[in-house]
C-alpha positions in Angstrom: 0.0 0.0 0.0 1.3 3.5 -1.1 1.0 6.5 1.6 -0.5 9.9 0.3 3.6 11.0 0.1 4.0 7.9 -2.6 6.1 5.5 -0.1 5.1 2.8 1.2 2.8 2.5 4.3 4.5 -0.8 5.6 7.9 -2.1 5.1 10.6 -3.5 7.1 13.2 -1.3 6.6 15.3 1.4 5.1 18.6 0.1 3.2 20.1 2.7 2.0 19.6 7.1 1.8 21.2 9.4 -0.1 20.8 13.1 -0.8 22.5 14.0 -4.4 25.0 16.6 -4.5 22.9 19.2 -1.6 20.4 19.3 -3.7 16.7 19.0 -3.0 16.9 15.8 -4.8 16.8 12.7 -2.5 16.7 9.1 -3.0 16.0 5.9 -0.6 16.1 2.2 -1.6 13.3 0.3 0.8 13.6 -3.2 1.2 10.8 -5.5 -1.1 9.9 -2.4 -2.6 13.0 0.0 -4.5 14.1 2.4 -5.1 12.0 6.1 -4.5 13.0 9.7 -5.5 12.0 12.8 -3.7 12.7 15.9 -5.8 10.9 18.5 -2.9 13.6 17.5 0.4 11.8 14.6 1.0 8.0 16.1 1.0 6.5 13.6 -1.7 8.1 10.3 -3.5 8.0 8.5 -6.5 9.1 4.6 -7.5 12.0 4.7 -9.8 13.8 2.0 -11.3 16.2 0.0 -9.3 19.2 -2.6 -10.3 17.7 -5.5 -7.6 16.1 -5.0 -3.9 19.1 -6.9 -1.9 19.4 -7.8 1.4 22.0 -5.0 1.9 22.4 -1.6 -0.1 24.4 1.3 0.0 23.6 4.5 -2.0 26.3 7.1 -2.6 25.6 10.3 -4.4 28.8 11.7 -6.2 28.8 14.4 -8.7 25.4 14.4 -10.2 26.0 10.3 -10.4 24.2 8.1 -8.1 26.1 4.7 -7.0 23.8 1.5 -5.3 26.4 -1.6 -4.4 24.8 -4.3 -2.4 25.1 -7.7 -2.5 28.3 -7.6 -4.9 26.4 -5.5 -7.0 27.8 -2.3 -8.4 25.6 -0.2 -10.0 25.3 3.4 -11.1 22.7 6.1 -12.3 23.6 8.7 -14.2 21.0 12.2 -14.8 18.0 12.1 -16.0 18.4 8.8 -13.7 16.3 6.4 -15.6 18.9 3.6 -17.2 20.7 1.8 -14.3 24.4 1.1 -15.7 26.5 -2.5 -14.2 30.1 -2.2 -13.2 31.7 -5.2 -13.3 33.2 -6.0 -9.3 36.6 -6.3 -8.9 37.8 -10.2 -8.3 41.7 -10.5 -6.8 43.1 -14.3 -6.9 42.2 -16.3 -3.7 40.0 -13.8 -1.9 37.0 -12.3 -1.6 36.3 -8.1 -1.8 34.0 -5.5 0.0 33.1 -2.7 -1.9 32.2 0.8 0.1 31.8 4.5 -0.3 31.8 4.8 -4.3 32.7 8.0 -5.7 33.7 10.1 -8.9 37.0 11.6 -9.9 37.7 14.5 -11.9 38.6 12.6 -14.9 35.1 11.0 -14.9 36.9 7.5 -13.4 35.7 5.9 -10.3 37.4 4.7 -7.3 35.9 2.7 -4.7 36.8 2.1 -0.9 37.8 -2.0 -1.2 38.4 -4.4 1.7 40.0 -7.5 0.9 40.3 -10.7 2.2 42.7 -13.4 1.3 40.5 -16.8 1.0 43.4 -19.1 3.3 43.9 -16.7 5.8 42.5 -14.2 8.3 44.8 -11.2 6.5 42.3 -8.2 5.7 43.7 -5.5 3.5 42.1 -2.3 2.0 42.6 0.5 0.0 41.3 2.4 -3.2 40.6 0.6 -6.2 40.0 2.5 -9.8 38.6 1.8 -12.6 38.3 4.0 -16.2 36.3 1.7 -18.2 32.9 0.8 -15.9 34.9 -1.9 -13.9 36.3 -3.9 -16.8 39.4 -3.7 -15.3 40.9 -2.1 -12.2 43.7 -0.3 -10.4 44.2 -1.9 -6.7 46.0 0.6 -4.1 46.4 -1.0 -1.4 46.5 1.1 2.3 48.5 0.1 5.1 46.5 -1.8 7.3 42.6 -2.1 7.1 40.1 0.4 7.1 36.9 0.5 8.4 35.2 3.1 7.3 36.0 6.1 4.9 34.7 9.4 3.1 35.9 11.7 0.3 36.1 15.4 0.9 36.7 17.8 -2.1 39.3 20.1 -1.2 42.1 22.6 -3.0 44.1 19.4 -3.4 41.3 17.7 -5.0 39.4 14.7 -4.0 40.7 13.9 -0.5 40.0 10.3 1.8 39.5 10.0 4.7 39.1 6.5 6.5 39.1 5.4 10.1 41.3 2.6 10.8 39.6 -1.4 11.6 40.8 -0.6 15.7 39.4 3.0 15.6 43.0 4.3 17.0 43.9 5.6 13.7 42.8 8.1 10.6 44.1 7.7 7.5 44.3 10.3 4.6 45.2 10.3 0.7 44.9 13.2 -1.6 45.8 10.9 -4.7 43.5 8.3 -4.6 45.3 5.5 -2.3 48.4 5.8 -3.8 50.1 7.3 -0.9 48.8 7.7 3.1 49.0 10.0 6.3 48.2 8.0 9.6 47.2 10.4 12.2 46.7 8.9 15.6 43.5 9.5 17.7 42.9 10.2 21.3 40.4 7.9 21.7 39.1 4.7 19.6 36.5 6.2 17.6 33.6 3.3 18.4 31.3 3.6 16.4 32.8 4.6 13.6 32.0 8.0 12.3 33.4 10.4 10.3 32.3 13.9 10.3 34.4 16.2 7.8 33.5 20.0 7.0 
């Protein structure tokens, strides 16, 4: 049953929220139901088209291009936002990868927060992974140690990442894309993990 606002009166939950580029334009993907677009900060919604309903989602807004990975799922809506495009996920030999926080670079690639895990052993590595050419192949840079959690941050250097560390002792930073990292050590263990950059 559809509300008076155009969302659903009942569902189970919310997986995934995104707001594109500070605009008024908002999107959410509810669970059994897709993906709905709010063009009026949220005041009335409308059913769009969506890749899959997965068990997981997570939808990242980054310059005017809206990202849903869930599942091992990469996908990506560009404006007027009506044809979902695939990107192929990344595969390494012997392990299995996490995709998170999906985002745009200047040169219209994409790079994409990865978390790695080697299929024999309890290692976990992450880093920044690139691709050019919608996934068909990729760029691994890999960070030193893993990282929990991250966001990008335009600044005058650029794109810049940020990305708490697996313990929550640590942040770490790269203004080229992975390819080289600040640690800066925290007071206290940030647990939960947020990030907040302004």
């Amino acid at each position: 049953e559809i509300a008076n606002d155009g969302l659903p009166t009942r569902f189970s939950s919310v997986l995934g929220f995104s707001q594109i580029d500070w605009t008024s334009q908002f999107v959410v993907s509810i669970e059994d139901y897709g993906l709905f677009e709010s063009n009026d900060y949220g005041r009335s919604w409308a059913s769009r088209s969506s890749p899959r309903v997965g068990s997981k989602s997570e939808l990242v807004a980054s310059n005017n291009t809206l990202f849903d990975v869930q599942d091992s799922r990469f996908s990506m809506l560009l404006p007027p936002y009506d044809n979902w495009q695939i990107i192929q996920w990344p595969t390494l030999p012997d392990s299995s990868l996490g995709l998170s926080s999906p985002c745009v670079l200047s040169d219209n690639s994409i790079a994409v927060s990865y978390h790695k895990r080697p299929l024999s052993e309890y290692n976990y590595r992450s880093g920044i992974a690139v691709t050019s050419d919608l996934g068909n192949s990729w760029t691994f840079r890999e960070s030193v140690e893993q990282l929990l959690y991250g966001v990008w941050q335009p600044s005058n250097q650029g794109l810049v990442f940020y990305a708490l560390s697996l313990w929550g002792d640590s942040l770490y930073v790269s203004a080229d894309t992975g390819q080289t990292w600040i640690r800066r050590s925290l007071p206290n263990r940030a647990m939960p993990p947020v990030i907040a950059v302004s």
